[in-house]
Short mmCIF file of the C-alpha atoms (twelve columns), coordinates in Angstrom:
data_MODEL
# 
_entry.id   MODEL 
# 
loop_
_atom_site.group_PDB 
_atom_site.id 
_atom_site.type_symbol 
_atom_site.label_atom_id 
_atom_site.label_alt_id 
_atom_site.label_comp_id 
_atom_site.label_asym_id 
_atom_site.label_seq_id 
_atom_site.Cartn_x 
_atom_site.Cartn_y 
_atom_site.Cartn_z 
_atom_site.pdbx_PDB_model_num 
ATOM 1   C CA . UNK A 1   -41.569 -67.319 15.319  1 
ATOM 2   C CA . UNK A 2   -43.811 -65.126 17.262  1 
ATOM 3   C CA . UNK A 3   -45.459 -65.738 20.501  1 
ATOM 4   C CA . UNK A 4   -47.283 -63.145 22.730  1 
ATOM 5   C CA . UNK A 5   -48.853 -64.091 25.702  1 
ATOM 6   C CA . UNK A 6   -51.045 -61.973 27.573  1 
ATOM 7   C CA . UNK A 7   -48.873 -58.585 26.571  1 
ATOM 8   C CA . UNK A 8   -50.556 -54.893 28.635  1 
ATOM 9   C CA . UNK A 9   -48.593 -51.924 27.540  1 
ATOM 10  C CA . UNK A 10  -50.031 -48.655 29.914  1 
ATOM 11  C CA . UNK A 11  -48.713 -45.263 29.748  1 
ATOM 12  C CA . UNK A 12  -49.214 -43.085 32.546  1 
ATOM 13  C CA . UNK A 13  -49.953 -43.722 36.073  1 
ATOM 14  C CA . UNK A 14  -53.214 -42.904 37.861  1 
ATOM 15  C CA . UNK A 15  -56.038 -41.007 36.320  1 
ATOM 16  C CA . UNK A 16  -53.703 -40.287 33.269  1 
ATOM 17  C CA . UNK A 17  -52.860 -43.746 32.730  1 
ATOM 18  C CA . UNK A 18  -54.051 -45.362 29.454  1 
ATOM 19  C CA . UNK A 19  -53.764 -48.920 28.230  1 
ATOM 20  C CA . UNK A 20  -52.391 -48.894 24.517  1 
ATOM 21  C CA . UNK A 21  -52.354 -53.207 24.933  1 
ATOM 22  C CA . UNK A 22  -55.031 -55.278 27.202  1 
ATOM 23  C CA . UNK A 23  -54.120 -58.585 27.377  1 
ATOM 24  C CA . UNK A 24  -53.188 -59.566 23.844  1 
ATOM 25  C CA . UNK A 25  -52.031 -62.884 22.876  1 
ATOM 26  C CA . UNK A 26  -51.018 -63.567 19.530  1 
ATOM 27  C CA . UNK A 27  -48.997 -66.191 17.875  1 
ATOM 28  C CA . UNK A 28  -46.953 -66.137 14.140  1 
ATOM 29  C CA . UNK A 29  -45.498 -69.075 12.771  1 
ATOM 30  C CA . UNK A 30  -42.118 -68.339 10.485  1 
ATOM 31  C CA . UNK A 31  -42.371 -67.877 7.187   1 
ATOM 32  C CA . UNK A 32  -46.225 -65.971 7.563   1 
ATOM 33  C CA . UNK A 33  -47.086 -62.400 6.126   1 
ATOM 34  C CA . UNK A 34  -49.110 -60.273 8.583   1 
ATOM 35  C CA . UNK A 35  -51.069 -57.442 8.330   1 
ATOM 36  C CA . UNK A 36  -52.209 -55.756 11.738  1 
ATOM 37  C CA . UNK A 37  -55.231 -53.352 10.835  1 
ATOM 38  C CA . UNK A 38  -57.171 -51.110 13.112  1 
ATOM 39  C CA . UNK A 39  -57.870 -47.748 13.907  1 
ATOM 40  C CA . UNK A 40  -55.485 -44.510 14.794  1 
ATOM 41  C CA . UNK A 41  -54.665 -45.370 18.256  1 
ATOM 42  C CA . UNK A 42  -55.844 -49.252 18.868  1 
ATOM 43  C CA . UNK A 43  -52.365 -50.060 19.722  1 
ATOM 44  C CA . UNK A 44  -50.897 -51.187 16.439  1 
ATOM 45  C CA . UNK A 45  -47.289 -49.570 16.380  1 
ATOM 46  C CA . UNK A 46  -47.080 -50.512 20.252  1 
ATOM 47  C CA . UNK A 47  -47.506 -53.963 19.164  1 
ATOM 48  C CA . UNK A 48  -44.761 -53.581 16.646  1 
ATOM 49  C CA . UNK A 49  -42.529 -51.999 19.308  1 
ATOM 50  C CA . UNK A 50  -42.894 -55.249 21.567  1 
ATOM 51  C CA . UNK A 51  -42.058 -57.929 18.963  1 
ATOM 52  C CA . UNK A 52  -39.036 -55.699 17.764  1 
ATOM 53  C CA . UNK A 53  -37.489 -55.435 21.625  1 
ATOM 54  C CA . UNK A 54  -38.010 -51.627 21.758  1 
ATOM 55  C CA . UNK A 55  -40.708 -51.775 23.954  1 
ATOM 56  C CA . UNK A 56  -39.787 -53.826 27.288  1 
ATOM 57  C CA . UNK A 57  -42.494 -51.437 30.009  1 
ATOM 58  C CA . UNK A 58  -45.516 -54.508 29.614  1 
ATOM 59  C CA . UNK A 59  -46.786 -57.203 31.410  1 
ATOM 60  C CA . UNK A 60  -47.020 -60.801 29.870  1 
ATOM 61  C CA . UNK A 61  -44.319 -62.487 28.097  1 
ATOM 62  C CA . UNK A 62  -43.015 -61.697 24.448  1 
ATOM 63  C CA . UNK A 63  -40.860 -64.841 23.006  1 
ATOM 64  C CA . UNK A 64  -39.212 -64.044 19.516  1 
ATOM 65  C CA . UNK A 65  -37.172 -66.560 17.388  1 
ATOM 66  C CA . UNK A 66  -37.754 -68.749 20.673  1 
ATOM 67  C CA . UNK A 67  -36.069 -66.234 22.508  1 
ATOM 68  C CA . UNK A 68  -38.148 -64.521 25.780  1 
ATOM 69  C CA . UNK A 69  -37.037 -60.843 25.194  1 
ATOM 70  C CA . UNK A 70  -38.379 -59.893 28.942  1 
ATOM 71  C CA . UNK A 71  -34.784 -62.414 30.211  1 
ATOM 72  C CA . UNK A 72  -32.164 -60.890 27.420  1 
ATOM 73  C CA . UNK A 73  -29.604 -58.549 28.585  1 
ATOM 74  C CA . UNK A 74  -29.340 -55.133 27.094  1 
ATOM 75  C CA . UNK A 75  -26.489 -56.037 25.170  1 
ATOM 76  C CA . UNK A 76  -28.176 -59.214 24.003  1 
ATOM 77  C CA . UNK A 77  -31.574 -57.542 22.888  1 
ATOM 78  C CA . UNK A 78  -29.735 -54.876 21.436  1 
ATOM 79  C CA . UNK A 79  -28.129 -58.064 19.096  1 
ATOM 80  C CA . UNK A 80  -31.678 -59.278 18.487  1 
ATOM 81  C CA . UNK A 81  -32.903 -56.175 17.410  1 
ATOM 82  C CA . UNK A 82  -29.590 -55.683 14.820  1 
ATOM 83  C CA . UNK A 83  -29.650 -59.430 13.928  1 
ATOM 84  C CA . UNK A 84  -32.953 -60.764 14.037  1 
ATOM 85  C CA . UNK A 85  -34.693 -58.024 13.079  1 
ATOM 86  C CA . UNK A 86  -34.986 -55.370 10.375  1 
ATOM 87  C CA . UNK A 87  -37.243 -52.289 10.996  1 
ATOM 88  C CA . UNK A 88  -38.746 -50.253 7.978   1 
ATOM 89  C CA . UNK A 89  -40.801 -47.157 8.675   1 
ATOM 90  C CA . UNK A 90  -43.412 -44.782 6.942   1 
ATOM 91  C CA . UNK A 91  -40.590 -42.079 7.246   1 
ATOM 92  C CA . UNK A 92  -37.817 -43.706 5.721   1 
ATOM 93  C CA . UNK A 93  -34.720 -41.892 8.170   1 
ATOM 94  C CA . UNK A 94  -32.132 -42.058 5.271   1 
ATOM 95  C CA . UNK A 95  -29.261 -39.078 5.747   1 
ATOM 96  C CA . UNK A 96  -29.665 -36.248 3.290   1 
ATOM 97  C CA . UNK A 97  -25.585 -36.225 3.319   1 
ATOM 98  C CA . UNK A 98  -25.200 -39.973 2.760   1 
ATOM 99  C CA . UNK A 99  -25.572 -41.702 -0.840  1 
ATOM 100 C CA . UNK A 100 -27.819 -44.512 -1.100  1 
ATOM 101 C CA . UNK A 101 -25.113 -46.756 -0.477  1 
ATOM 102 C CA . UNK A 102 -23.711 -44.856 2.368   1 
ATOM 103 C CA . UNK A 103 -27.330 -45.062 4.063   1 
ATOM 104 C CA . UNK A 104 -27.720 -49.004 3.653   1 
ATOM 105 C CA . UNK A 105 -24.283 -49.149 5.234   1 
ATOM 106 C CA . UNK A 106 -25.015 -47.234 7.983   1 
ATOM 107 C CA . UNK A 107 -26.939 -50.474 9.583   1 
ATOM 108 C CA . UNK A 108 -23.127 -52.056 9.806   1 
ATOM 109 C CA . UNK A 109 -22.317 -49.366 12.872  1 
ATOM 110 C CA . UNK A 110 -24.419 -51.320 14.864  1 
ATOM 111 C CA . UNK A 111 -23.037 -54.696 14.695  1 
ATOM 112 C CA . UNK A 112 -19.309 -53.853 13.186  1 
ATOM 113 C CA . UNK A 113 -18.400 -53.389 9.634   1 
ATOM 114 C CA . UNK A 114 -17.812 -56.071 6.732   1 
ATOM 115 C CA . UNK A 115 -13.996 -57.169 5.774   1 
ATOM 116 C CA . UNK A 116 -14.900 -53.793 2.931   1 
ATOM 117 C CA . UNK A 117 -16.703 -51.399 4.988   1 
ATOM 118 C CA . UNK A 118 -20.188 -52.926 4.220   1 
ATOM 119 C CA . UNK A 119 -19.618 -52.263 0.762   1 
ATOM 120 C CA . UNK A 120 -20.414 -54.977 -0.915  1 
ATOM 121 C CA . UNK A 121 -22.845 -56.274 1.091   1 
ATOM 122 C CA . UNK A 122 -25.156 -52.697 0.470   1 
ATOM 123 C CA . UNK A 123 -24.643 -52.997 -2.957  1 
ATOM 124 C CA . UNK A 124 -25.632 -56.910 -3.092  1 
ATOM 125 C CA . UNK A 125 -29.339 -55.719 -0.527  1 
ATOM 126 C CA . UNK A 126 -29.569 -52.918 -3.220  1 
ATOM 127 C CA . UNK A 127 -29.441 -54.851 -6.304  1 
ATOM 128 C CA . UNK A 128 -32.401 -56.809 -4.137  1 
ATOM 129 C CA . UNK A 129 -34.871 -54.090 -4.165  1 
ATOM 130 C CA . UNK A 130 -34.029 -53.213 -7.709  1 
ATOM 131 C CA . UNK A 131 -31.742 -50.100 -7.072  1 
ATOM 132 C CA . UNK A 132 -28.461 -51.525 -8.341  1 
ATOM 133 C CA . UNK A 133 -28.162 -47.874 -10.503 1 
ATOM 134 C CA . UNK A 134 -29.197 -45.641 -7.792  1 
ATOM 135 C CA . UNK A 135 -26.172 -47.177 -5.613  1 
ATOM 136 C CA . UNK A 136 -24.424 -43.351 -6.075  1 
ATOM 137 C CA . UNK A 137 -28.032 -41.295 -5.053  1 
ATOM 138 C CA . UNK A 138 -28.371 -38.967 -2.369  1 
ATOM 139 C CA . UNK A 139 -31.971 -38.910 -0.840  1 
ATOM 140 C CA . UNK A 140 -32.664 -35.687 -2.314  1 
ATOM 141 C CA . UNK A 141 -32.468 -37.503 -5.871  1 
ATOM 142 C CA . UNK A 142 -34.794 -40.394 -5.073  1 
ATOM 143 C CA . UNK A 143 -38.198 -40.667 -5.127  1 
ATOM 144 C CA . UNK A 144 -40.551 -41.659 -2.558  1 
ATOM 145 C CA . UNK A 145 -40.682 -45.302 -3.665  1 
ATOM 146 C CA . UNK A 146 -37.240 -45.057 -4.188  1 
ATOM 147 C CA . UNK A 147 -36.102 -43.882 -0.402  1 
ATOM 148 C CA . UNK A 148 -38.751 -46.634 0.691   1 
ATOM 149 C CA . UNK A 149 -36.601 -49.366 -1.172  1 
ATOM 150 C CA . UNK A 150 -33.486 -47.794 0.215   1 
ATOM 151 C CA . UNK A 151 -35.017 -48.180 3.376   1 
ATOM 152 C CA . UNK A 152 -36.033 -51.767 3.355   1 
ATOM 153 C CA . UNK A 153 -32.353 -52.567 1.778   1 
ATOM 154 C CA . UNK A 154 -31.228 -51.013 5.281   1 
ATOM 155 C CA . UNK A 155 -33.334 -53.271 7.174   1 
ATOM 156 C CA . UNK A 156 -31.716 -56.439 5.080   1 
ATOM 157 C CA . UNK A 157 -28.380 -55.357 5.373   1 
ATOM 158 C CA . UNK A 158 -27.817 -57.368 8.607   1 
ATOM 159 C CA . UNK A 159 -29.516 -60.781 7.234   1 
ATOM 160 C CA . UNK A 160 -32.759 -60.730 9.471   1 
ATOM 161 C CA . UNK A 161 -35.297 -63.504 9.964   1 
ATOM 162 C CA . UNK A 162 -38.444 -61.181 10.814  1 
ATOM 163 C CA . UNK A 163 -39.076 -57.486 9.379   1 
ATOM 164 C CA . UNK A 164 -41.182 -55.370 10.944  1 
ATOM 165 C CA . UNK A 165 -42.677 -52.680 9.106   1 
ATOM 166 C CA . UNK A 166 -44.770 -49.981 10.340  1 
ATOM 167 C CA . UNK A 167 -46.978 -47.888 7.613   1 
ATOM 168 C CA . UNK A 168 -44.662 -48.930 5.042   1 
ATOM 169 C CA . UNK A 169 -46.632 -47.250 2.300   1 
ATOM 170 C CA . UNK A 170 -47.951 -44.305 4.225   1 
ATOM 171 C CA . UNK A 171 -46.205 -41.451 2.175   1 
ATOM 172 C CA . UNK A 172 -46.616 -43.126 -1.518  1 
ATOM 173 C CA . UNK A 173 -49.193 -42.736 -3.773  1 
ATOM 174 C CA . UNK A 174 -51.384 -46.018 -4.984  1 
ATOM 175 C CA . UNK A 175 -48.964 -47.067 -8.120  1 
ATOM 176 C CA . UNK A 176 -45.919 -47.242 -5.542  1 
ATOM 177 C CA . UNK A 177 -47.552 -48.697 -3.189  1 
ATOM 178 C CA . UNK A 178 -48.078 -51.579 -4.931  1 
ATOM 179 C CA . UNK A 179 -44.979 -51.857 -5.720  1 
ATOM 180 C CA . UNK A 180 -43.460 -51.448 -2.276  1 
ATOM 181 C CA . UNK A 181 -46.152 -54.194 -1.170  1 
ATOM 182 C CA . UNK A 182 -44.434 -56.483 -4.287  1 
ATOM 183 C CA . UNK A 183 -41.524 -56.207 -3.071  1 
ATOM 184 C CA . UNK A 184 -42.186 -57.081 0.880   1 
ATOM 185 C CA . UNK A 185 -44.293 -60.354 -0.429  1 
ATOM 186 C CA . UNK A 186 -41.449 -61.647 -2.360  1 
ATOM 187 C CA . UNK A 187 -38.990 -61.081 0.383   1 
ATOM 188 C CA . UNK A 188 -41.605 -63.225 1.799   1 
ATOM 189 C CA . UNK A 189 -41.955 -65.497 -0.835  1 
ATOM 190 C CA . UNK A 190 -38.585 -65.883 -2.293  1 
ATOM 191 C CA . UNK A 191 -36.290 -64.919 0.466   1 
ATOM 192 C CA . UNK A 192 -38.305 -67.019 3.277   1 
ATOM 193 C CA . UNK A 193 -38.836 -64.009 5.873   1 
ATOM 194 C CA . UNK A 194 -41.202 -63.774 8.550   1 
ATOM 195 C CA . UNK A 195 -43.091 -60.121 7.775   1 
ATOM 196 C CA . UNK A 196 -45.386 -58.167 9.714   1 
ATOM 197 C CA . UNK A 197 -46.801 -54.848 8.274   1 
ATOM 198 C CA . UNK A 198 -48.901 -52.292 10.416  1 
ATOM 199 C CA . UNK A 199 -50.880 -50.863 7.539   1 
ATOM 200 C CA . UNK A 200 -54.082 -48.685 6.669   1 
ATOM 201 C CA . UNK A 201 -54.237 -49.931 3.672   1 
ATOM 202 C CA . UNK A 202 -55.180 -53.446 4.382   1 
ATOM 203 C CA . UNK A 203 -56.848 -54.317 1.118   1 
ATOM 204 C CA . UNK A 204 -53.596 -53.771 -0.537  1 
ATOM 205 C CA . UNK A 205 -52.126 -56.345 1.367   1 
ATOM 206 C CA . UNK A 206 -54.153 -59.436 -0.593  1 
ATOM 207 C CA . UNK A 207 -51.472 -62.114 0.205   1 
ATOM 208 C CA . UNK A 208 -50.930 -61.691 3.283   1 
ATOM 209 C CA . UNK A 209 -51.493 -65.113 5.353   1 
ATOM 210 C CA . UNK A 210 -52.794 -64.055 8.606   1 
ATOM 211 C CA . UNK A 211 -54.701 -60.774 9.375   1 
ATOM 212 C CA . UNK A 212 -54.505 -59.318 13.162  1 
ATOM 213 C CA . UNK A 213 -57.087 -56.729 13.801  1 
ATOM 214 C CA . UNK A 214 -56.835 -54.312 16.899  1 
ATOM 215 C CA . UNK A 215 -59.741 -52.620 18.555  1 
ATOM 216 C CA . UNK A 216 -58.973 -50.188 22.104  1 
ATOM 217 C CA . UNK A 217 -55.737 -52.229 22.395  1 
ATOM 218 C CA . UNK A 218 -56.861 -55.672 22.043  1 
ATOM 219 C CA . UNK A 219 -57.165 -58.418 19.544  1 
ATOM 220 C CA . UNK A 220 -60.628 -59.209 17.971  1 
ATOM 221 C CA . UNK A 221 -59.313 -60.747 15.007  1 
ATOM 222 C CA . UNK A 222 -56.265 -63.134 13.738  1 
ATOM 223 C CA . UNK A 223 -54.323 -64.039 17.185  1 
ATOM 224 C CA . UNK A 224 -53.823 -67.412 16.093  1 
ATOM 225 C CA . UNK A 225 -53.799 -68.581 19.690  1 
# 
């Protein structure tokens, strides 16, 4: 599902530059759960970044679904990222003006609407994560678990095979945590998706099936090469 191959990701140039990946290889077979651990600043949401296409300033070679994103047009990686993909965030970016519906929706601009707007297809992703009664909610009348699940309908709206998911439970407290962590192992489980979470809170994550672990921008742990 996965394969990295020698990926360096610098920022800067000269005296200011700084390496954020060194030569990381990593490989993720479909169907795994991954947690990628390390420290503020070892380079875990620029590895994220890569394997979602929204990174493309490394070295090395970064092959997705069997796809080598370095050789996809823009228009083409921008279908990757809307098709294959499904991105879910610590902030959970939902519009304050937009019901919950509205906001799953939203992820239909990018690859052009359902025969009924997106509709039904929000409302089927919604009654996934267990909000089929907050379909008619504005942000401001969710909770935090609440927006999360919102959030993570958005990212299924356009049937992905891989979600990324960066600090997923970074703004919840310990009881919805859990819950959100529940809910990405049994899209896992039951739905047959290829997850990776960047997380903090690695202990949390007990089912996970393959741990990466980032030091100064490189692998010590879990590449699976």
């Amino acid at each position: 599902m996965i394969e990295l191959n020698d990926i360096s990701r610098v920022y800067g140039r000269g005296d200011s530059a700084a390496f954020a990946l060194r030569g990381v290889s990593l490989r993720v077979p479909a169907g795994a759960f991954v947690r990628v651990v390390g420290t503020s600043g070892s380079g875990k949401t620029t590895l994220l970044n890569v394997i979602g296409g929204l990174d493309s300033g490394y070295t090395g070679s970064a092959a997705v679904d069997g796809r080598d994103l370095k050789r996809l047009s823009d228009r083409e990686l921008s279908r990757f990222r809307n098709r294959t993909v499904g991105f879910v965030f610590q902030h959970f970016h939902l519009l304050d003006y937009l019901d919950a519906r509205q906001n799953v929706a939203v992820a239909a601009f990018f690859t052009g609407p359902e025969p009924d707007d997106g509709g039904a297809r929000a409302e089927e992703v919604l009654a996934r994560v267990g909000l089929a009664a907050k379909q008619a909610s504005r942000p401001g009348e969710l909770s935090g678990g609440q927006k999360q699940r919102v959030a993570i309908a958005r990212a299924l709206y356009n049937r992905p095979r891989l979600i990324l998911a960066d600090e997923p439970t970074g703004n919840l407290d310990t009881r919805t945590s859990g819950q959100i962590i529940e809910l990405l192992e049994s899209l896992n489980r039951d739905d047959g998706l290829t997850v990776v979470v960047v997380t903090h809170e690695a202990p949390l994550f007990r089912n996970a099936t393959q741990t990466v672990r980032l030091e100064d921008g490189r692998i010590v742990e879990g590449g699976g090469a």
